[in-house]
VOPAGU-2260 file (C-alpha; in pm, 1 decimal, decimal comma):
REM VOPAGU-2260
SITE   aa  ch    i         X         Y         Z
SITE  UNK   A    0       0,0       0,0       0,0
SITE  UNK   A    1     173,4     327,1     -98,2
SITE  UNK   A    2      56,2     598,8     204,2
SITE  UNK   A    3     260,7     909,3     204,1
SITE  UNK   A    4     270,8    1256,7     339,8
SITE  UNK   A    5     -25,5    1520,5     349,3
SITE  UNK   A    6     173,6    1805,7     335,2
SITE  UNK   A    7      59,7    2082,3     537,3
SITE  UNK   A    8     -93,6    2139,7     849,0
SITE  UNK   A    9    -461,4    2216,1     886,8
SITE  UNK   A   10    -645,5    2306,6    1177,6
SITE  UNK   A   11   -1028,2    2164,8    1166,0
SITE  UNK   A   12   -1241,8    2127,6    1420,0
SITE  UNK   A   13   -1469,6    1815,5    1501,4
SITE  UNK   A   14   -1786,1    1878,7    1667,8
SITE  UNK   A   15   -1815,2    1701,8    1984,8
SITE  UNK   A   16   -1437,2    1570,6    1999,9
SITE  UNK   A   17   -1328,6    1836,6    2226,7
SITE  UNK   A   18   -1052,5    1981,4    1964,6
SITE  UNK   A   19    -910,0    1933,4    1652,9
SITE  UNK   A   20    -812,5    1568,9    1511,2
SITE  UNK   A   21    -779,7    1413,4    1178,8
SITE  UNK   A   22   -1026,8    1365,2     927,0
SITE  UNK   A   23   -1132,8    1159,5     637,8
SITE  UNK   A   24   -1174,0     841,5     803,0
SITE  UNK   A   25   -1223,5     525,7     587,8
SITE  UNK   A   26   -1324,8     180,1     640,4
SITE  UNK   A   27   -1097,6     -82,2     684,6
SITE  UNK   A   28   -1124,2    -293,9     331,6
SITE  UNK   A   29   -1143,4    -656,9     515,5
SITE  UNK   A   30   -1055,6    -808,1     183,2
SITE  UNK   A   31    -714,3    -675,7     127,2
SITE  UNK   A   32    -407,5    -790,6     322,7
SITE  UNK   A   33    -322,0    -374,1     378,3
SITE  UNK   A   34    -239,6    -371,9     735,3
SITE  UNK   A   35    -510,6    -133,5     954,9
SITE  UNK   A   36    -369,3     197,9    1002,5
SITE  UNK   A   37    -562,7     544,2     894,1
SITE  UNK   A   38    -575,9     826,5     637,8
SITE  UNK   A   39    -487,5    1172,8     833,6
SITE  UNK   A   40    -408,9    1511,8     765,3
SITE  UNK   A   41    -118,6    1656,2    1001,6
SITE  UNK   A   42    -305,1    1839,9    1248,1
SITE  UNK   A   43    -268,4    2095,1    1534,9
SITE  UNK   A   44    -534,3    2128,0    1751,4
SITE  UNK   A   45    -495,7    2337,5    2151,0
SITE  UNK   A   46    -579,3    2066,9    2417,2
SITE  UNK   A   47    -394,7    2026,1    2754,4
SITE  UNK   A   48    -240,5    1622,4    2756,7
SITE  UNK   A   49    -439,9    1574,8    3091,2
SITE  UNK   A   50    -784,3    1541,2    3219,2
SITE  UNK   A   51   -1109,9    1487,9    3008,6
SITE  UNK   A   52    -922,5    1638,0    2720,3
SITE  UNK   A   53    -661,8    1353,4    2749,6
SITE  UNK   A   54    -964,1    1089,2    2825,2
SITE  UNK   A   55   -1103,9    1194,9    2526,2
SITE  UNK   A   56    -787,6    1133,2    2307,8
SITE  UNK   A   57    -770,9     781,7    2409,6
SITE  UNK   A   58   -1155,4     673,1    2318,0
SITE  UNK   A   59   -1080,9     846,1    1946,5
SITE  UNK   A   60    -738,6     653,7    1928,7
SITE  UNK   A   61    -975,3     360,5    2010,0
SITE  UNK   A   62   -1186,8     446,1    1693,0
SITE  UNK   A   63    -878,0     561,6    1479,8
SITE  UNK   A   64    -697,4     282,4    1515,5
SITE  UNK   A   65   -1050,3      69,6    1348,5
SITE  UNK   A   66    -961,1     295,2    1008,9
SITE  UNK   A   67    -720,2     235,1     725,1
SITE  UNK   A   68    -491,6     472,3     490,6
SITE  UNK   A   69    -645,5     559,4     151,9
SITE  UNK   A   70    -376,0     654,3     -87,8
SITE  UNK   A   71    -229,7     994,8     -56,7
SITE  UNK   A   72      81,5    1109,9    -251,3
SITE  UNK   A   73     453,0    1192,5     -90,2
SITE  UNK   A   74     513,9    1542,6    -115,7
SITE  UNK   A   75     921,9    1496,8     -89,1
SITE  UNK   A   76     894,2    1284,9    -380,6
SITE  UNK   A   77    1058,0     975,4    -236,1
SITE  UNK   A   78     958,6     625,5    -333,4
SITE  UNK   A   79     785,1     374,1     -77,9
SITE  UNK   A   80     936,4     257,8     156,5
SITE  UNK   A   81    1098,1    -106,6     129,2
SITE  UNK   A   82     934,7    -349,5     396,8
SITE  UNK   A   83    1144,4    -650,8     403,6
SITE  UNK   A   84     939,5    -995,8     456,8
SITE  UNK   A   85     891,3   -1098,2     815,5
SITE  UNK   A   86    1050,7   -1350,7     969,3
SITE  UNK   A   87     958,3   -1727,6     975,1
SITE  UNK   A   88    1026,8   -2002,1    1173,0
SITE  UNK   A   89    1287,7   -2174,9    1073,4
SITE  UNK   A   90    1455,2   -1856,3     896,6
SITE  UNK   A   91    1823,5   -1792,4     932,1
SITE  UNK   A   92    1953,1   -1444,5    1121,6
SITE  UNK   A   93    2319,0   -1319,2    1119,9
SITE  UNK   A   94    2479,3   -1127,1    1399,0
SITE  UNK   A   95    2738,6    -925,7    1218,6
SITE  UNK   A   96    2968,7    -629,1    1446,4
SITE  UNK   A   97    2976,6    -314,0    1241,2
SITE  UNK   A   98    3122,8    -111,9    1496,9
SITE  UNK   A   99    3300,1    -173,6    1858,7
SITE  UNK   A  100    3329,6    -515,0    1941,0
SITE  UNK   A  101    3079,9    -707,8    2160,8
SITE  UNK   A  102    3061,1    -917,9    2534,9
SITE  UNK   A  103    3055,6   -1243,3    2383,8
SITE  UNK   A  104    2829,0   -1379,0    2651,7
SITE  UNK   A  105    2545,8   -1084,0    2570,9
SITE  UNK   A  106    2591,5   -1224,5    2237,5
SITE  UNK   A  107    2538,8   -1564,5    2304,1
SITE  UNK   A  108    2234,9   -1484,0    2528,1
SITE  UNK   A  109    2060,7   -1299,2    2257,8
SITE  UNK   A  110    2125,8   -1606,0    1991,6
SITE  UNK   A  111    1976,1   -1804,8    2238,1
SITE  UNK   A  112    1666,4   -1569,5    2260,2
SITE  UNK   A  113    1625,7   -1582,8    1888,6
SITE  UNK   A  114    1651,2   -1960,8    1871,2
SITE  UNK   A  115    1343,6   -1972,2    2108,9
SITE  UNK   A  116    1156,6   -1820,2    1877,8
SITE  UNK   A  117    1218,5   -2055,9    1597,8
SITE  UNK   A  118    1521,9   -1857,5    1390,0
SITE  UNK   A  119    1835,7   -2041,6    1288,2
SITE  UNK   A  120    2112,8   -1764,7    1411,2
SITE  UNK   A  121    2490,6   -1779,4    1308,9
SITE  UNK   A  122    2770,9   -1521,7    1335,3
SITE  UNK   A  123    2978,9   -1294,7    1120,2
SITE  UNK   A  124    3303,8   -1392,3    1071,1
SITE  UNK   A  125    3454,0   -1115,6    1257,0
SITE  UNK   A  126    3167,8   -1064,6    1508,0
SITE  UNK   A  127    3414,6   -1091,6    1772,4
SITE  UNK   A  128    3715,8    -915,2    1654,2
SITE  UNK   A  129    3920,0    -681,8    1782,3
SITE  UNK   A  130    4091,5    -359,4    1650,0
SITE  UNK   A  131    4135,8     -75,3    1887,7
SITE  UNK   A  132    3772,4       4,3    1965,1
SITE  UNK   A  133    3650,3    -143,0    1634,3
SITE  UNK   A  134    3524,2    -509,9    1574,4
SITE  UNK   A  135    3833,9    -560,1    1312,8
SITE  UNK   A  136    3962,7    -307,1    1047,4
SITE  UNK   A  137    3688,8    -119,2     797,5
SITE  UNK   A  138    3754,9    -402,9     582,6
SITE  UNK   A  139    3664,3    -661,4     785,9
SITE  UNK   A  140    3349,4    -513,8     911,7
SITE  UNK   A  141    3215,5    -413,7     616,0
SITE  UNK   A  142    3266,9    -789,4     464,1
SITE  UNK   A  143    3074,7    -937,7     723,7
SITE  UNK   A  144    2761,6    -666,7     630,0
SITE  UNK   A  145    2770,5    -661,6     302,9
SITE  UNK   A  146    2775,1   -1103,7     260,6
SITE  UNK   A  147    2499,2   -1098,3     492,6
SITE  UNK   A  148    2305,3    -827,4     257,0
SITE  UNK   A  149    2457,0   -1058,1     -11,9
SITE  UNK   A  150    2364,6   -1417,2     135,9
SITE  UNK   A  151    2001,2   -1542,7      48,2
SITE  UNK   A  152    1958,1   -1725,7     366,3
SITE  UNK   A  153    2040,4   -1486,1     555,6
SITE  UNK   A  154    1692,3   -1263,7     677,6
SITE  UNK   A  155    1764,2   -1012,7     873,6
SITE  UNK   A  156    2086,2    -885,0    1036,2
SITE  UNK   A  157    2173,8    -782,1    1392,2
SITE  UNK   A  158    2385,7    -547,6    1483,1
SITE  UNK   A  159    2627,9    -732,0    1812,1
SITE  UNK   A  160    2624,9    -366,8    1951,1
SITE  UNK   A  161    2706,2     -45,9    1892,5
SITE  UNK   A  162    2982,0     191,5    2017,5
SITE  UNK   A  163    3200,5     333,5    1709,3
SITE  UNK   A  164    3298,5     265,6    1351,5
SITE  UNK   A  165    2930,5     213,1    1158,6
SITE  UNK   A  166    3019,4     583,4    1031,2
SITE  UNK   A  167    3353,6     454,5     878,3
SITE  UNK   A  168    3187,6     202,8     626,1
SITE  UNK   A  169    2814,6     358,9     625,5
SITE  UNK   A  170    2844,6     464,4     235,6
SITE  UNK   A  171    3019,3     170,6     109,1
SITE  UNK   A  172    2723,5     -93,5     211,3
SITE  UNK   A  173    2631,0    -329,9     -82,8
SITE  UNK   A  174    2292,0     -90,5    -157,7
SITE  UNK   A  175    2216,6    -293,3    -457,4
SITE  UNK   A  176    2209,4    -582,6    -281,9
SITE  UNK   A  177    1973,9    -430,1      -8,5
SITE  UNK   A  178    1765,7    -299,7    -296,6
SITE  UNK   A  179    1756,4    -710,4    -470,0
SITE  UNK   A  180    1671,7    -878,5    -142,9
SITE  UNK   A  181    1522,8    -700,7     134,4
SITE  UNK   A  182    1598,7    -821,8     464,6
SITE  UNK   A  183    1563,2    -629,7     827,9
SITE  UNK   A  184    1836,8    -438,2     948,7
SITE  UNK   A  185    1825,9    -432,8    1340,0
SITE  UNK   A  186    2052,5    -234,1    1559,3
SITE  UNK   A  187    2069,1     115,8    1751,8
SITE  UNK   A  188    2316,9     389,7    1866,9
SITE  UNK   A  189    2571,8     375,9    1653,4
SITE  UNK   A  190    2377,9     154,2    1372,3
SITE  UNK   A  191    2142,3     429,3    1339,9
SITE  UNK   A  192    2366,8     571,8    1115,2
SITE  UNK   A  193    2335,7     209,4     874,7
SITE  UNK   A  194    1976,2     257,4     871,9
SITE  UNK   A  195    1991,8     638,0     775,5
SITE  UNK   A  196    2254,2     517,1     453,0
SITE  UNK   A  197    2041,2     239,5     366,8
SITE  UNK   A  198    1703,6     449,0     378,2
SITE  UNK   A  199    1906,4     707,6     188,7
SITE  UNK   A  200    1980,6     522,7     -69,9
SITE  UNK   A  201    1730,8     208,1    -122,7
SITE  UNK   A  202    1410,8     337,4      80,4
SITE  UNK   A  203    1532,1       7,5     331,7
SITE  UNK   A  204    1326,9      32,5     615,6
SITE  UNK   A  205    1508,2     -91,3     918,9
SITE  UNK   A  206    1439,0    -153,3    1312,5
SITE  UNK   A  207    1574,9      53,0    1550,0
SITE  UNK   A  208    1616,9    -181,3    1855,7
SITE  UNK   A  209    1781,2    -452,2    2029,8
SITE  UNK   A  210    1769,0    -681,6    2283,5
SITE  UNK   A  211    1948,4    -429,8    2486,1
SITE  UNK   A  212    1943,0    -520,2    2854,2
SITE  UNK   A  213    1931,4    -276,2    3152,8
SITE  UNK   A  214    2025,1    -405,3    3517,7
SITE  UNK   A  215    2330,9    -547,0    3437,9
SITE  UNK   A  216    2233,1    -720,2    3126,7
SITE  UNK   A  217    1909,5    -855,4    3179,5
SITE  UNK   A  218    1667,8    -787,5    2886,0
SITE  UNK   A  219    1354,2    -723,7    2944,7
SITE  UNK   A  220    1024,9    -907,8    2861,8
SITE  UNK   A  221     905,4    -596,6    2741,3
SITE  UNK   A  222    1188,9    -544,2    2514,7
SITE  UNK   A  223    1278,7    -863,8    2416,2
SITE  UNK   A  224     849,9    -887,4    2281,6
SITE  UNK   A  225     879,6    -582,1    2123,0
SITE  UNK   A  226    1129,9    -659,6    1921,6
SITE  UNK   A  227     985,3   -1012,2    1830,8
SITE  UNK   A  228     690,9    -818,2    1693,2
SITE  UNK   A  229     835,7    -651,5    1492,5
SITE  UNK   A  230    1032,3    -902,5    1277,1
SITE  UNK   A  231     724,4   -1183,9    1311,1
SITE  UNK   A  232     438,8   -1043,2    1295,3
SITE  UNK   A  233     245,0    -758,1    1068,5
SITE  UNK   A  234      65,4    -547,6    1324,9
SITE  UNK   A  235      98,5    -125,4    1356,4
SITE  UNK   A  236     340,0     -16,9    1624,0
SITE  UNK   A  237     196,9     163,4    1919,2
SITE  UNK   A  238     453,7     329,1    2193,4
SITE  UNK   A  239     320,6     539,8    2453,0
SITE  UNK   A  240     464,3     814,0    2606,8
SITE  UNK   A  241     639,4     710,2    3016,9
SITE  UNK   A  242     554,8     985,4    3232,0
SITE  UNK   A  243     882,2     843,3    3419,1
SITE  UNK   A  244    1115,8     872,4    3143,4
SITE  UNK   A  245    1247,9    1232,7    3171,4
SITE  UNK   A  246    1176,2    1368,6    2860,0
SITE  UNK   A  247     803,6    1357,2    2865,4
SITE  UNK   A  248     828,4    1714,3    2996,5
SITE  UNK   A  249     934,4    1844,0    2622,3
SITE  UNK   A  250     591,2    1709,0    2518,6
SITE  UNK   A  251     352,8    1999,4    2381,9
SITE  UNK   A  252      65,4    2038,7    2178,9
SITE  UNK   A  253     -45,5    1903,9    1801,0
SITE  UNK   A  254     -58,5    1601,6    1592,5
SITE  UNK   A  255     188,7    1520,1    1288,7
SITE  UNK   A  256     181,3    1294,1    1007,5
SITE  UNK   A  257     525,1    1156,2     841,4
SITE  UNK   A  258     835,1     894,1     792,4
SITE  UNK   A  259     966,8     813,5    1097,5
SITE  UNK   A  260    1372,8     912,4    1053,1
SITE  UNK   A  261    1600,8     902,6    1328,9
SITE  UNK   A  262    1733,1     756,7    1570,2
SITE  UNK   A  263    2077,3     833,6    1762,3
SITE  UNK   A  264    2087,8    1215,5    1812,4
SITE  UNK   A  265    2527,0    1179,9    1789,6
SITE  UNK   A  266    2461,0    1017,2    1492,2
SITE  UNK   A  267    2213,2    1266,6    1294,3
SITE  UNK   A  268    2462,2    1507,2    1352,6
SITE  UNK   A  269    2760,1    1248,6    1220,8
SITE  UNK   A  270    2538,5    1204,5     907,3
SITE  UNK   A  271    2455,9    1518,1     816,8
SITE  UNK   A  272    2550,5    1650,7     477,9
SITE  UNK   A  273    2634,0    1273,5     326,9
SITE  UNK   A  274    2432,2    1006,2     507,1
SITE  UNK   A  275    2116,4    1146,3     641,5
SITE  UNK   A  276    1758,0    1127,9     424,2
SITE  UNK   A  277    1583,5    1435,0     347,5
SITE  UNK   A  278    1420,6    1519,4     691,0
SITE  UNK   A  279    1129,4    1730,2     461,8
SITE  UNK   A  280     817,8    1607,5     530,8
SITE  UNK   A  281     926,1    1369,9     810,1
SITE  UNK   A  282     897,5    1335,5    1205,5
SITE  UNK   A  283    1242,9    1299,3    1373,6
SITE  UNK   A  284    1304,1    1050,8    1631,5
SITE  UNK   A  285    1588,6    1180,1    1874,4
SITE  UNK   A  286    1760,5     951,0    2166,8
SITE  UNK   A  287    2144,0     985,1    2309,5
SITE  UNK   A  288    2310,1     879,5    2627,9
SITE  UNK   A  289    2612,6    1039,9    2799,5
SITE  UNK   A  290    2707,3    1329,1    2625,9
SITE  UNK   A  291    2835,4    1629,6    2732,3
SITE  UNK   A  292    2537,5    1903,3    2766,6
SITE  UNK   A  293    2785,3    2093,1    2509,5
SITE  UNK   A  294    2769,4    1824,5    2252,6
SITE  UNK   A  295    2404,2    1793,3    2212,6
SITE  UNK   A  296    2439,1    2214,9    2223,8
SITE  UNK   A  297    2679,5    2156,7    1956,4
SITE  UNK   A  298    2529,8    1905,1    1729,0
SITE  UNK   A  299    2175,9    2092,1    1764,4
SITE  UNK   A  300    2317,0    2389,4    1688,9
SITE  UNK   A  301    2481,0    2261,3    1365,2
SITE  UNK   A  302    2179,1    2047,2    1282,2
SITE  UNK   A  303    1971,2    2377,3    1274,0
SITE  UNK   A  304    2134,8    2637,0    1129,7
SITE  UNK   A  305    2280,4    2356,9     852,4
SITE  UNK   A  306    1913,6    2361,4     744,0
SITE  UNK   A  307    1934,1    2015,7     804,4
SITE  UNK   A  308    1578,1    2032,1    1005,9
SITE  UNK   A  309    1420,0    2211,4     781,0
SITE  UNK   A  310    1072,8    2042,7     696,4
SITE  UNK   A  311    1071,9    1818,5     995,2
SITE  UNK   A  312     705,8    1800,5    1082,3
SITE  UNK   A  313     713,3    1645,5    1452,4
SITE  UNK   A  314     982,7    1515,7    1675,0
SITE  UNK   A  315     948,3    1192,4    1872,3
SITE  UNK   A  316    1182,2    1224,0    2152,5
SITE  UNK   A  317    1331,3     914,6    2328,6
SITE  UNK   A  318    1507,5     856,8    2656,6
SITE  UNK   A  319    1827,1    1087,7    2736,1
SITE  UNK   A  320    1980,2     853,2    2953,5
SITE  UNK   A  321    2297,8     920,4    3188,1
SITE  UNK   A  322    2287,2    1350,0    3176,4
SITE  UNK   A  323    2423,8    1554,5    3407,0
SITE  UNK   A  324    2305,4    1896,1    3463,0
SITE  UNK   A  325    2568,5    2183,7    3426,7
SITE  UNK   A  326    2556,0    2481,0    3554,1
SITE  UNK   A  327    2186,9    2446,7    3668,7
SITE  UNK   A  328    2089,0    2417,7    3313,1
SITE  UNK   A  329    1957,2    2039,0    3191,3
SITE  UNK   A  330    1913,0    1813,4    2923,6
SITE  UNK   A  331    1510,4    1924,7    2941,6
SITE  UNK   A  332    1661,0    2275,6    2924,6
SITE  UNK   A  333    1883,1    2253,1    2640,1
SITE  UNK   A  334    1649,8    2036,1    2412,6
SITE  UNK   A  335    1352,5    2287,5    2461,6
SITE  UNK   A  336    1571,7    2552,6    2361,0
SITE  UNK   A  337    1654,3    2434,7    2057,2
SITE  UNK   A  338    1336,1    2195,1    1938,2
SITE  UNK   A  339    1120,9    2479,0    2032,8
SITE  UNK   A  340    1247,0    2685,6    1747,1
SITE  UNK   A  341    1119,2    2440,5    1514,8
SITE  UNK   A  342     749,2    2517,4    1596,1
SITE  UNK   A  343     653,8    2140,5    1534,0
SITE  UNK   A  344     468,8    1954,4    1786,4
SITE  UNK   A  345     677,2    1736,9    2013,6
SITE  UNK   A  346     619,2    1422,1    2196,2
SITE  UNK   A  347     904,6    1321,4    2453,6
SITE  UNK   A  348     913,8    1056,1    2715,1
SITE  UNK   A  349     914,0     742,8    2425,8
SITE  UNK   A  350    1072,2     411,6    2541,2
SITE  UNK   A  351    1332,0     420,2    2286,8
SITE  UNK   A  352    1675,0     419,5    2357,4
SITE  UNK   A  353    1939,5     367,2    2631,4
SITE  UNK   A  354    1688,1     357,3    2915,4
SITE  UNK   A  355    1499,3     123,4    3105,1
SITE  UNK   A  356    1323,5    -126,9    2901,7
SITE  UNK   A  357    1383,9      38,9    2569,3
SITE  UNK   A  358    1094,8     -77,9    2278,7
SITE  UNK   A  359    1177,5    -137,2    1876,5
SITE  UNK   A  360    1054,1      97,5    1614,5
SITE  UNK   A  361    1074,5      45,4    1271,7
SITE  UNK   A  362    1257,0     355,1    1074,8
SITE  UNK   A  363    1148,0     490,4     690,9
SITE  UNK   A  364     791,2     376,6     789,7
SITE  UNK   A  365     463,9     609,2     773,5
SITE  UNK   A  366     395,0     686,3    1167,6
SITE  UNK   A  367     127,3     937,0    1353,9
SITE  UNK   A  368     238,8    1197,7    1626,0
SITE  UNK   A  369     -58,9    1258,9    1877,3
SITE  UNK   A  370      41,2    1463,0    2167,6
SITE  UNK   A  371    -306,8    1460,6    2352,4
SITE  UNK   A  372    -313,6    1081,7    2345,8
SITE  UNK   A  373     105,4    1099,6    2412,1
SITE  UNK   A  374      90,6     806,2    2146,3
SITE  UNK   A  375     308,7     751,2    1832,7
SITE  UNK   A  376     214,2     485,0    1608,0
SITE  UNK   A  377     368,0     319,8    1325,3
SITE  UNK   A  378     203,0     213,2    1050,7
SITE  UNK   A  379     303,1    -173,8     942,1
């Protein structure tokens, strides 16, 4: 199903609702096999995110999520997304180590995760190498991804970890065989900036996720289903907002309709000017973890005034894990200073990240920013 951007915002009321939503709601045709997401408009509508108001959100997310898409055309101009197949029992999954080399037994715990589910896993040649604080030289890495994109049994790849290096071999990935044979790409961090080459240049959508574990290790049901989801089953992606998670305060008003791009905020900025998509038309999903308050200054700073933001239509905002305040200002501070500027509505406090019990999202797909309901959702 080809679904693509509206291309402005509109602000229309619905009688009764309580505020402004989307409109043009159509039946869900029971005879296709298009998965059940909606047709919307991007939207802003004035509603505080609490009380009645907030009530009211979730019984019309209820009755949105009963609606499907009908076709409306990309205003960037970019083709459809790829959605490689999902996974099958008995289907073969590589974990190849594109950046810093991994603990072998966090390894070996997530194979044996996967195997419980029914996929065959094996390893990269070089999964475990190490060179300085890469997993072998650029060479070596790069082998190991591109004859997994090459290798028909292979069908999907794992990233071991992140850390450093993706950057060093993002542009020389074997896009034509990513564009032959789609497969998923999973990984975060540092992998985000694989996922922003391979949308860039084959429309690959990709998962941003692992199964990271928190607590010294242990992954969590929560995180270890999510990601299962994703690569098994055809089903729309719903993550709610954590009134825990710190960021939830940069949450403000409005509703936006777009790709989701993103991912690592050190990485956007590492991208910008060769790897990173066209942010026009999309909504930009944002997560780091211990950086300097000056770095994220930095890197924002750059982002925006590079015109590298320009057209972003929302920003889903993950966790911002391990920041420490300076000078009284904090990481809440220093993102509203600069994502304000964008006069876009934001939607912080997603599960998506570094944090506690971090959730899978897939990236290049059609999603649906609702601040009101403090719900994004993915379309699959």
């Amino acid at each position: 199903m080809s679904v693509a951007l509206a291309g402005q915002f509109t602000t229309t009321p619905m009688t009764g609702m309580g505020g402004f939503l989307p409109l043009r709601f159509a039946p869900v045709d029971t005879d296709s096999r298009r998965s059940p997401v909606f047709e919307y408009r991007k939207t802003h509508h004035h509603q505080d995110n609490s009380g009645p108001g907030r009530e009211r959100a979730s019984s019309i997310w209820a009755r949105v999520m009963r609606y499907s898409f009908q076709g409306i055309s990309d205003t960037t101009g970019r083709a459809d997304g790829m959605m490689p197949p999902r996974l099958r029992v008995g289907d073969k999954v590589r974990f190849v180590s594109p950046a810093s080399t991994p603990d072998r037994e966090r390894v070996l715990l997530a194979a044996a995760m996967l195997e419980n589910w029914g996929l065959k896993v094996d390893l990269g040649e070089n999964a475990f190498r190490k060179f300085a604080y890469l997993a072998g030289t650029d060479e070596e890495r790069l082998a190991d991804f591109n004859a997994a994109l090459r290798d028909p049994d292979i069908r999907a790849i794992i990233a071991t970890r992140g850390g450093k290096g993706s950057y060093r071999i993002a542009d020389r990935l074997d896009f034509e065989a990513a564009r032959h044979d789609p497969k998923f790409v999973v990984g975060f961090s540092d992998i985000s900036i694989l996922h922003f080459s391979l949308w860039k240049h084959c429309q690959l959508i990709g998962i941003h996720g692992a199964l990271y574990g928190c607590d010294g290790g242990r992954i969590a049901e929560e995180t270890s289903s999510s990601l299962q989801r994703l690569l098994m089953r055809s089903e729309n992606v719903v993550i709610s907002s954590r009134e825990e998670e710190a960021t939830s305060a940069l949450t403000t008003t409005g509703t936006a309709s777009g790709r989701l791009i993103g991912g690592n905020l050190d990485m956007i900025a590492t991208a910008a000017g060769w790897a990173l998509p066209d942010l026009n038309g999309a909504i930009l999903l944002m997560e780091a973890v211990e950086m300097y308050l000056g770095q994220v200054d930095r890197h924002l700073t750059m982002l925006r005034k590079g015109g590298h933001l320009a057209g972003v239509v929302g920003i889903a905002v993950g966790q911002f894990t391990n920041f420490k305040p300076s000078s009284g200002i904090t990481i809440i501070d220093l993102l509203r200073d600069h994502l304000g500027d964008l006069n876009v509505p934001i939607l912080g406090g997603l599960p998506l990240g570094h944090g506690y019990s971090p959730l899978s999202v897939p990236i290049g797909s059609m999603a649906f920013l609702d601040t009101a309901a403090r719900k994004l959702i993915i379309e699959q």
